[in-house]
Each structure stands twice: as structure tokens, then as C-alpha cells.
C-alpha positions in Angstrom: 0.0 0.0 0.0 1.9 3.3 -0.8 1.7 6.0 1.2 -0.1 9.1 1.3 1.7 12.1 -0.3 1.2 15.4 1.2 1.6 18.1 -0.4 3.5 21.3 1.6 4.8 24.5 0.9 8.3 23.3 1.7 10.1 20.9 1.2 9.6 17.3 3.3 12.8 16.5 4.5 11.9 13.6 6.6 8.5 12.3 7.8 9.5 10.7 10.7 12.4 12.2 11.8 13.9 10.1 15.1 13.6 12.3 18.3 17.2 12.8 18.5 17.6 14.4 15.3 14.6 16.9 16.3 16.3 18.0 19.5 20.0 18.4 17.6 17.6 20.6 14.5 16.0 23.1 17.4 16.4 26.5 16.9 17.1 29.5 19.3 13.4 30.2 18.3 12.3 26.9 19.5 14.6 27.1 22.8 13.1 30.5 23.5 9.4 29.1 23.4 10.6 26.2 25.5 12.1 28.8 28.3 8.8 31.3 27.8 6.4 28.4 28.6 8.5 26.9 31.3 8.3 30.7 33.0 4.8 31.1 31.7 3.0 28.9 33.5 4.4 29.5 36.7 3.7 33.1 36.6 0.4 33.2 35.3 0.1 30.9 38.6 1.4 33.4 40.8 -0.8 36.2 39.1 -4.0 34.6 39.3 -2.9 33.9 42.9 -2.3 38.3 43.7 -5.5 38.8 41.7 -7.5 35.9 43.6 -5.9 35.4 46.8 -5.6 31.8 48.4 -4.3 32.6 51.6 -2.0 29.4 51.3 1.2 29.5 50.3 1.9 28.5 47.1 5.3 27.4 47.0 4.4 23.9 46.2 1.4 25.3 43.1 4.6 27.8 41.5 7.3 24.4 41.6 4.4 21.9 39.6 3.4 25.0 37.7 7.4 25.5 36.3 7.5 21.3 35.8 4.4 21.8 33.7 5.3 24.9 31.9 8.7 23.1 31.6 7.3 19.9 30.2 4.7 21.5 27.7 7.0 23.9 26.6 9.6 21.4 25.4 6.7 19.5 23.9 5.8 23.0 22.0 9.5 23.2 21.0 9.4 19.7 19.5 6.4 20.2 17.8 7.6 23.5 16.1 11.1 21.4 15.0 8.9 19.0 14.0 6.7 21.2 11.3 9.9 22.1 9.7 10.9 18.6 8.9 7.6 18.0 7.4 7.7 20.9 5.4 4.7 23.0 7.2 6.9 26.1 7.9 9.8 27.4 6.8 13.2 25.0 6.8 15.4 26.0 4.7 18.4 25.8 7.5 17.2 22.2 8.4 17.0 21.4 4.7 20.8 22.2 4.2 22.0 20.6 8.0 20.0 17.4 6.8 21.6 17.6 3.2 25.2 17.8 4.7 24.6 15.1 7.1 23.4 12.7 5.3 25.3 12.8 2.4 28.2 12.3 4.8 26.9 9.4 6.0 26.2 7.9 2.6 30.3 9.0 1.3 31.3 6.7 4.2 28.9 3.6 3.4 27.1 4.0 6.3 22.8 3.3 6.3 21.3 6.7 6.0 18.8 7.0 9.2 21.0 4.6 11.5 21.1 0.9 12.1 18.4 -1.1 14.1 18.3 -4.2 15.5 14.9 -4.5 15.5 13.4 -6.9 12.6 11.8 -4.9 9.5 8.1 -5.2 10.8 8.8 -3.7 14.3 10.4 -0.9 12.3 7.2 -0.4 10.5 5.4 -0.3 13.6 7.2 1.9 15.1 7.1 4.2 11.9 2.9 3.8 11.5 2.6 4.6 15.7 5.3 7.6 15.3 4.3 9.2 12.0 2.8 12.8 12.5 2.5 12.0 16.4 3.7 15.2 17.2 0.1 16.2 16.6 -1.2 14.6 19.1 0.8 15.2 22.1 -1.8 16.5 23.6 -3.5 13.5 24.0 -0.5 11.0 24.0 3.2 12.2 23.9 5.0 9.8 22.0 8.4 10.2 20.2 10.1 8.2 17.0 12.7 5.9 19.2 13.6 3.1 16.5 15.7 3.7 13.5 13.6 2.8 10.2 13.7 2.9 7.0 10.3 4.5 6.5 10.7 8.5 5.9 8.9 9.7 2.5 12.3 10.9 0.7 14.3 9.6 -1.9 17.6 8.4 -0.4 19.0 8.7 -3.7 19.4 11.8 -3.5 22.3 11.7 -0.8 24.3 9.8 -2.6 27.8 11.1 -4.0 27.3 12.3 -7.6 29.4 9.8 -9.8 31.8 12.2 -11.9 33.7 9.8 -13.9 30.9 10.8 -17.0 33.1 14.1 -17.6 
């Protein structure tokens, strides 16, 4: 059954990028959402608490506050790395880092998206439960963990050029 193609105003550079390779692709954008959320929630916490006192303290609220604002804003940060491997906003800078690193990769004979010791239909699991999960972390956080095979590009086009036609 082939997949679905979707079509995006930039380029797809991988469509289930392992989570690794999302964190290592964040940009200071995305690291400066991560930092606002994890001092958002906490604050809004403390000003809902000077606008509608609780007579507690709320030493305990402000710590769970910055774990959640900590946890939802790296989940917002991943998400937004995310969108730009899938070609829903702008990637140009991805598109070049993943062009460079791959094609190194390939020029030393090594597989393109890593090695897995997991047998072939595990790795499509893995791949139909990971693919466009990021849009559902909401309900379920879940992450791309297992090296596959399985990302909606052309490898070919990593490989070394072969010169010897000139």
C-alpha cells in the first residue's frame, strides 16, 4: 500500500524524523518558546494567585506550575522542529543541515537513518505509531525511538554524484 503524499509549501525532509535528530535541529526560536512556557506557567500561577488570593502559600502550586510549563513547553519546542521537517513552515536551514549530514553518512557507506536491531516489521510499527505523532501530544506524547527505514524521501538523492561521465 503506498503511502499518502502530502503536499507542503516546503520541502519534506523527513517524515518521521527520530527524536534525537529533532532536539540536535532546534532552533534559538524553538529554545526561546521552551524557556517562555517553562516561566509562563508558573507566573500566570502566581498572578492569578495576587488577583484571587488563596491565603495558602503557594510554594508547592509555582514548583508543579514551572515542571508543567517546563514539560509543555519542550513538547511545543518539538512540535515546532517538528513542522519544519515535514515541510509546514519554513526550513530552509534544516533542509541544508540534513543535506550535509546525510550525504556524509552515505560517502562513508554507512545506512542513512542509523542501524536497528529491530526486525523490519517492528520498524514499520514503530514508523505507523510515530508518524505525525507530534500532533497529538496533547493527547499521548509519543516520540520516533527506533531507527527505520520508512521517511517519505528519496535516499538517492544523498548519494555522492558519480563524476567519472566528464
Amino acid at each position: 500500500m503506498p503511502n499518502k503524499v502530502v503536499e507542503t509549501p516546503y520541502p519534506l525532509i523527513d517524515a518521521d524524523p527520530h527524536a534525537s535528530r529533532v532536539i540536535r535541529y532546534f532552533r534559538p526560536s524553538d529554545l526561546a518558546v521552551w524557556a517562555g512556557a517553562t516561566a509562563a506557567f508558573p507566573t500566570a500561577l502566581y498572578l492569578w494567585d495576587k488577583w484571587d488570593p488563596s491565603k495558602l502559600k503557594i510554594r508547592t502550586q509555582l514548583r508543579v506550575g514551572g515542571v508543567l510549563g517546563f514539560v509543555g513547553g519542550f513538547l511545543l519546542a518539538y512540535q515546532r522542529s517538528s513542522f519544519r521537517f515535514w515541510g509546514w513552515s519554513e526550513n530552509k536551514r534544516e533542509e541544508e543541515k540534513d543535506f550535509a549530514e546525510l550525504s556524509e553518512r552515505a560517502r562513508r557507506g554507512l545506512p542513512l537513518y542509523g542501524e536497528s536491531d529491530q526486525p523490519e516489521w517492528i520498524q514499520g510499527v514503530a514508523y505507523r505509531n510515530s508518524a505525525f505523532s507530534q500532533l497529538k501530544f496533547h493527547l499521548f506524547p509519543m516520540f520516533n525511538l527506533v531507527n527505520h527505514q520508512h521517511h517519505g524521501t528519496d535516499p538517492e538523492k544523498y548519494k555522492p554524484k558519480d563524476d567519472s561521465s566528464a
